[in-house]
LUMKE-442862 format. One record per residue: x, y, z of N, C-alpha, C in turn. Coordinates in nm, 3 decimals. Layout:
% residues N
@nu:X nv:Y nw:Z cau:X cav:Y caw:Z cu:X cv:Y cw:Z $
...
END
This chain:
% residues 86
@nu:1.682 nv:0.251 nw:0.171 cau:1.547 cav:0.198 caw:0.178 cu:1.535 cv:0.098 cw:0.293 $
@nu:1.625 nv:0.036 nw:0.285 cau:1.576 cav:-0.043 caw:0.418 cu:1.598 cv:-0.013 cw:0.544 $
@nu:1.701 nv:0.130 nw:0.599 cau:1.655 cav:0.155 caw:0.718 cu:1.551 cv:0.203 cw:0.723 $
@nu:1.425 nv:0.225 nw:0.598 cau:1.327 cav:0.328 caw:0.645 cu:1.207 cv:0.201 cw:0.644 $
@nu:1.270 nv:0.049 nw:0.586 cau:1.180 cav:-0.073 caw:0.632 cu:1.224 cv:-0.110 cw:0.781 $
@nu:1.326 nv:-0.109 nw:0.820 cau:1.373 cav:-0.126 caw:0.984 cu:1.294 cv:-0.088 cw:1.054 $
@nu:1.284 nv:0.088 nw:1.038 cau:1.191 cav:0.193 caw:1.151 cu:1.021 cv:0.177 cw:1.089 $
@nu:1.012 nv:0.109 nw:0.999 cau:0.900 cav:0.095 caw:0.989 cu:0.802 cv:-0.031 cw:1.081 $
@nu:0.847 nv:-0.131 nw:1.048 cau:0.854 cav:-0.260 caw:1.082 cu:0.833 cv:-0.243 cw:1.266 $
@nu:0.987 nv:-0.181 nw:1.284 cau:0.976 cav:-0.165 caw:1.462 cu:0.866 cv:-0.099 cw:1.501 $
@nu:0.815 nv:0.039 nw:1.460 cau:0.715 cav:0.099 caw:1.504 cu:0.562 cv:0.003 cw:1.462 $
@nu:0.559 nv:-0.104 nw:1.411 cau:0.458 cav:-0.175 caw:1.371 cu:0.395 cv:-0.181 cw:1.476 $
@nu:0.217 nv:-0.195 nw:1.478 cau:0.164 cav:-0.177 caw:1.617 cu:0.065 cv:-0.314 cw:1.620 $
@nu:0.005 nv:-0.414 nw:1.756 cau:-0.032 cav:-0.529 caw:1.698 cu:-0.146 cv:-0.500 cw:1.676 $
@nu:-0.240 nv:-0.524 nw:1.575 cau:-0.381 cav:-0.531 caw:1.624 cu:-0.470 cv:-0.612 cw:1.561 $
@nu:-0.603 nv:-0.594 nw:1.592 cau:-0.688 cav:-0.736 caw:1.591 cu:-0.758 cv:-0.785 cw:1.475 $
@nu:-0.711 nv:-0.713 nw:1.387 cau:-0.725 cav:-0.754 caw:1.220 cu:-0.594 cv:-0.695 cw:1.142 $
@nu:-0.483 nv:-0.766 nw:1.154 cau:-0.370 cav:-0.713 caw:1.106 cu:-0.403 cv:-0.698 cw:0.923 $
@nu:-0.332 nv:-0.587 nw:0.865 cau:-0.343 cav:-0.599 caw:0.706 cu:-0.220 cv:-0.742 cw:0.635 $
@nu:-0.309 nv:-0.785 nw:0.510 cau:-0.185 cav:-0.882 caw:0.460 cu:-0.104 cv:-0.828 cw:0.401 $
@nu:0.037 nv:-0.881 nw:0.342 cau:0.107 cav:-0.848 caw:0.258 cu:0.049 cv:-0.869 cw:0.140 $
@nu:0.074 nv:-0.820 nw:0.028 cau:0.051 cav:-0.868 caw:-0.170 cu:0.197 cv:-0.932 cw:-0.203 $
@nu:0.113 nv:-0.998 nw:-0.234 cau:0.208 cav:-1.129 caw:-0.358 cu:0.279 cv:-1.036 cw:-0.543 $
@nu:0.369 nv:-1.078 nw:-0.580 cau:0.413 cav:-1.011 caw:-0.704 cu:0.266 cv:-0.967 cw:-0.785 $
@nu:0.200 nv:-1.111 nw:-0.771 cau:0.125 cav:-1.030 caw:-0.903 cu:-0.029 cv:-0.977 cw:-0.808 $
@nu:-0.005 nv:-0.945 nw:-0.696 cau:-0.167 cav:-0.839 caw:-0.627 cu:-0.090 cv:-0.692 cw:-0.710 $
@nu:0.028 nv:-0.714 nw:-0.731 cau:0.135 cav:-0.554 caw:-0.733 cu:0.088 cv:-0.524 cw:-0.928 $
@nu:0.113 nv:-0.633 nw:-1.001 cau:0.076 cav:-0.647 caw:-1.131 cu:-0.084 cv:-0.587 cw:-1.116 $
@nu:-0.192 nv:-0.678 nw:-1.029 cau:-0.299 cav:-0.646 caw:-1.043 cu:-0.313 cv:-0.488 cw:-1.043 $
@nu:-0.331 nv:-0.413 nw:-0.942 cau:-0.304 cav:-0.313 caw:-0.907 cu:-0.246 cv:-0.171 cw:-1.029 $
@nu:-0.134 nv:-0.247 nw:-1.025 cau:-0.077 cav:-0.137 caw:-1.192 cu:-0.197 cv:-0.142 cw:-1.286 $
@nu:-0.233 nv:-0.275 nw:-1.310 cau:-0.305 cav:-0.282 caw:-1.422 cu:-0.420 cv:-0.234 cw:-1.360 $
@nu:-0.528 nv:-0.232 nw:-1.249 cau:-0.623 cav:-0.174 caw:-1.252 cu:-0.646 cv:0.034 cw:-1.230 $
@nu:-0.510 nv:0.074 nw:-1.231 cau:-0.510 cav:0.241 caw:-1.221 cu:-0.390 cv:0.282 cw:-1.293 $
@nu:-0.376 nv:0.191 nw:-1.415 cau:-0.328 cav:0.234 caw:-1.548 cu:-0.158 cv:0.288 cw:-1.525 $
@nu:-0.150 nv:0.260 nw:-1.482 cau:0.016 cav:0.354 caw:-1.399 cu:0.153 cv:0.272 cw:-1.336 $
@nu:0.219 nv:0.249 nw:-1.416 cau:0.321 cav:0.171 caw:-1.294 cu:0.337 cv:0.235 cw:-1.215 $
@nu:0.371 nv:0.145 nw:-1.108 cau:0.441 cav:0.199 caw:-0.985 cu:0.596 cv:0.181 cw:-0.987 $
@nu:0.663 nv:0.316 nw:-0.890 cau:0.793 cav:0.282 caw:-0.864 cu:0.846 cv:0.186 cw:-0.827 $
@nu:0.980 nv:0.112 nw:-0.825 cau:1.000 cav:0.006 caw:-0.774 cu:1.008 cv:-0.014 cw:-0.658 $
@nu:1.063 nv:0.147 nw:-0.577 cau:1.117 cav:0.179 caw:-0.439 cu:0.952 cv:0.108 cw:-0.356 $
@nu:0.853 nv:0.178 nw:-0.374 cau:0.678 cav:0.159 caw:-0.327 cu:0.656 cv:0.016 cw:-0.409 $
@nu:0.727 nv:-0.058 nw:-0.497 cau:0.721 cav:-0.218 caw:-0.503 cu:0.689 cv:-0.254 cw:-0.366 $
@nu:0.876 nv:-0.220 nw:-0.360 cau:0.946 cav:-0.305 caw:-0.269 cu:0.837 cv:-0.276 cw:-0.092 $
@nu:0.829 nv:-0.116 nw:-0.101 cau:0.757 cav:-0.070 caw:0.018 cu:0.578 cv:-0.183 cw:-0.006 $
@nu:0.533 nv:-0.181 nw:-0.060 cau:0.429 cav:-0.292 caw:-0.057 cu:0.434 cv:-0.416 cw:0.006 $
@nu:0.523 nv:-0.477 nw:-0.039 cau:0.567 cav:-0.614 caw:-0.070 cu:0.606 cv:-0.613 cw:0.061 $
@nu:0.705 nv:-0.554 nw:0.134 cau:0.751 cav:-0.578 caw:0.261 cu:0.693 cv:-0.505 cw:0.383 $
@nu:0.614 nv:-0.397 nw:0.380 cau:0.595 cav:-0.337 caw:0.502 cu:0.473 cv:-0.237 cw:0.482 $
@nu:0.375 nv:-0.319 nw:0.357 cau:0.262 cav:-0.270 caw:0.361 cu:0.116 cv:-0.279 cw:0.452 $
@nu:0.224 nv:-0.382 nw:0.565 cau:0.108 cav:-0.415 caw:0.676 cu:0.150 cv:-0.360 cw:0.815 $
@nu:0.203 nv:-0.276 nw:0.810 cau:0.252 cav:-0.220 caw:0.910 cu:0.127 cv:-0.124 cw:0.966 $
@nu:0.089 nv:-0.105 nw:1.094 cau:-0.028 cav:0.022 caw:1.116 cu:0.089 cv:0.069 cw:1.208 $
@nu:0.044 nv:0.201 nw:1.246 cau:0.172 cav:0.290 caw:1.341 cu:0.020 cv:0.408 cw:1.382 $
@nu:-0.040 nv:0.378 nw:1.506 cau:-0.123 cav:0.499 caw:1.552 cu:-0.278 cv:0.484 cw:1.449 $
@nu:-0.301 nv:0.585 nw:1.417 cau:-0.424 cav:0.608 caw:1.318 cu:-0.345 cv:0.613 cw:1.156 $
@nu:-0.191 nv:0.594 nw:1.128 cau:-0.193 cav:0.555 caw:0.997 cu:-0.205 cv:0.428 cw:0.920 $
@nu:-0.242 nv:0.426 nw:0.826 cau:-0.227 cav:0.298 caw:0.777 cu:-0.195 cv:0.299 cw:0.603 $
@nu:-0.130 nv:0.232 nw:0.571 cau:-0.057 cav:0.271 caw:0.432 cu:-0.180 cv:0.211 cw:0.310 $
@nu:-0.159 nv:0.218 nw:0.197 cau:-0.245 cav:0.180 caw:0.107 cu:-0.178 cv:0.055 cw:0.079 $
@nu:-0.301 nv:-0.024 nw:0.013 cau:-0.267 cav:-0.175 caw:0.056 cu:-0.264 cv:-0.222 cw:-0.078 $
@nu:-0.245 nv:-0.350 nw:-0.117 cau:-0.234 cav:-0.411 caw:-0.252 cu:-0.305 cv:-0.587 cw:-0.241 $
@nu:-0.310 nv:-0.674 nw:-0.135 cau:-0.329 cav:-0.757 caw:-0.095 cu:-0.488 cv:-0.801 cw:-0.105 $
@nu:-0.570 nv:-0.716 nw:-0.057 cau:-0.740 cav:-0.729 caw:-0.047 cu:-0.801 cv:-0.602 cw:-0.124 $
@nu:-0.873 nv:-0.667 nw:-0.193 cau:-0.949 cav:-0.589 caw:-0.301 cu:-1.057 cv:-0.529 cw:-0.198 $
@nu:-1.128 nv:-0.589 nw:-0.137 cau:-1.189 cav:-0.518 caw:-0.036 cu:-1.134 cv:-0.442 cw:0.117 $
@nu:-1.059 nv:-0.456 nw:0.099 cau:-1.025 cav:-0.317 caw:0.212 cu:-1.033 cv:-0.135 cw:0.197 $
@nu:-1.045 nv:-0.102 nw:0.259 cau:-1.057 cav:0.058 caw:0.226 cu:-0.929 cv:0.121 cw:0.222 $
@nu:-0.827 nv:0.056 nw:0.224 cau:-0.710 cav:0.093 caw:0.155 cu:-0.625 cv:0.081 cw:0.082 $
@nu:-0.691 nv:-0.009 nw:-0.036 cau:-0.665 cav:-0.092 caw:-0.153 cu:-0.637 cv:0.018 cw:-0.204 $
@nu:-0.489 nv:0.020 nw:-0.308 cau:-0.468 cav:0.147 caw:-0.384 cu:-0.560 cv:0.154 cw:-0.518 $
@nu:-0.582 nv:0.092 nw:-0.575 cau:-0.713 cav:0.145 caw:-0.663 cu:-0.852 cv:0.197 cw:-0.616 $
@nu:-0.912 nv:0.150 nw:-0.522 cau:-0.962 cav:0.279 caw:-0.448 cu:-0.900 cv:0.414 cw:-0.395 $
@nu:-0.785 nv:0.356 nw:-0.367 cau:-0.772 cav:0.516 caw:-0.272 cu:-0.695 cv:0.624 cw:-0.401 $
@nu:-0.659 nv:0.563 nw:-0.486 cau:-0.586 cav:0.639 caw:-0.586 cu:-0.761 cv:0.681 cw:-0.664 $
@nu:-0.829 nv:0.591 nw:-0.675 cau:-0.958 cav:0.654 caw:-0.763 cu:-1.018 cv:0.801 cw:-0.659 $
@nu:-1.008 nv:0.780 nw:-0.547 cau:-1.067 cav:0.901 caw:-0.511 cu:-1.026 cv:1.011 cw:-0.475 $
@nu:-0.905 nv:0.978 nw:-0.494 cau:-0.770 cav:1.122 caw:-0.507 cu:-0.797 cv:1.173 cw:-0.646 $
@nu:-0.817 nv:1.091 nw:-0.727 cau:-0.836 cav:1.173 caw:-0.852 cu:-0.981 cv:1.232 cw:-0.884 $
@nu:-1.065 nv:1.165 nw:-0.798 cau:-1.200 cav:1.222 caw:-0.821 cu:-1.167 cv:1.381 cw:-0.727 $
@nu:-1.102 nv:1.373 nw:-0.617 cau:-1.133 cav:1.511 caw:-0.543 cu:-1.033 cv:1.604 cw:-0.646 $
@nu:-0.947 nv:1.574 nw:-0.717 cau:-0.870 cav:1.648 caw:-0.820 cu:-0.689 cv:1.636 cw:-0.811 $
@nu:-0.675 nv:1.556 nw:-0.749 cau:-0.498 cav:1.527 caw:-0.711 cu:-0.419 cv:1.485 cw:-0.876 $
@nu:-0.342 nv:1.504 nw:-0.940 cau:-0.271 cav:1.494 caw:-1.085 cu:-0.259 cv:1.336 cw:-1.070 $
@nu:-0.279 nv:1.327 nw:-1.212 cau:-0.209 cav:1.139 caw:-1.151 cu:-0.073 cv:1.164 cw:-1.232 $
@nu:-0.016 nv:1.280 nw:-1.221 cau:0.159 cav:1.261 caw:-1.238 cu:0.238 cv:1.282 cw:-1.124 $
END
């Protein structure tokens, strides 16, 4: 796991509204608002290198409830288009 936080991190790109990291409990929030724990491995990937952008990707976030890549949004509309939540 952490060479794949190394190559993550390095490929980090700067830009002019960087995303924040989440604190333990944005990660608590989160579980608790889309009913589901999360793995620990995507904990840890949150917590450390969920602000990384690389090009046009950008990972789902845990930190700001209002961003458009807050995982309770983006997990709510995966399940609205029909994705399993297993």
């Amino acid at each position: 796991m952490q060479d794949v936080i190394d190559a993550l991190r390095h490929a980090n790109q700067e830009v002019a509204m960087p995303l924040d990291l989440p604190e333990f409990d944005d990660i608590v929030d989160v579980e608790e608002d889309i009913c589901v724990p999360l793995h620990p491995d995507f904990k840890q990937f949150l917590l450390t290198v969920s602000d990384v952008i690389c090009g046009s990707l950008e990972p789902v976030t845990a930190a700001d409830p209002g961003s458009h890549t807050h995982l309770p949004e983006v997990a709510a509309y995966a399940w609205s288009v029909g994705l399993s939540r297993r």
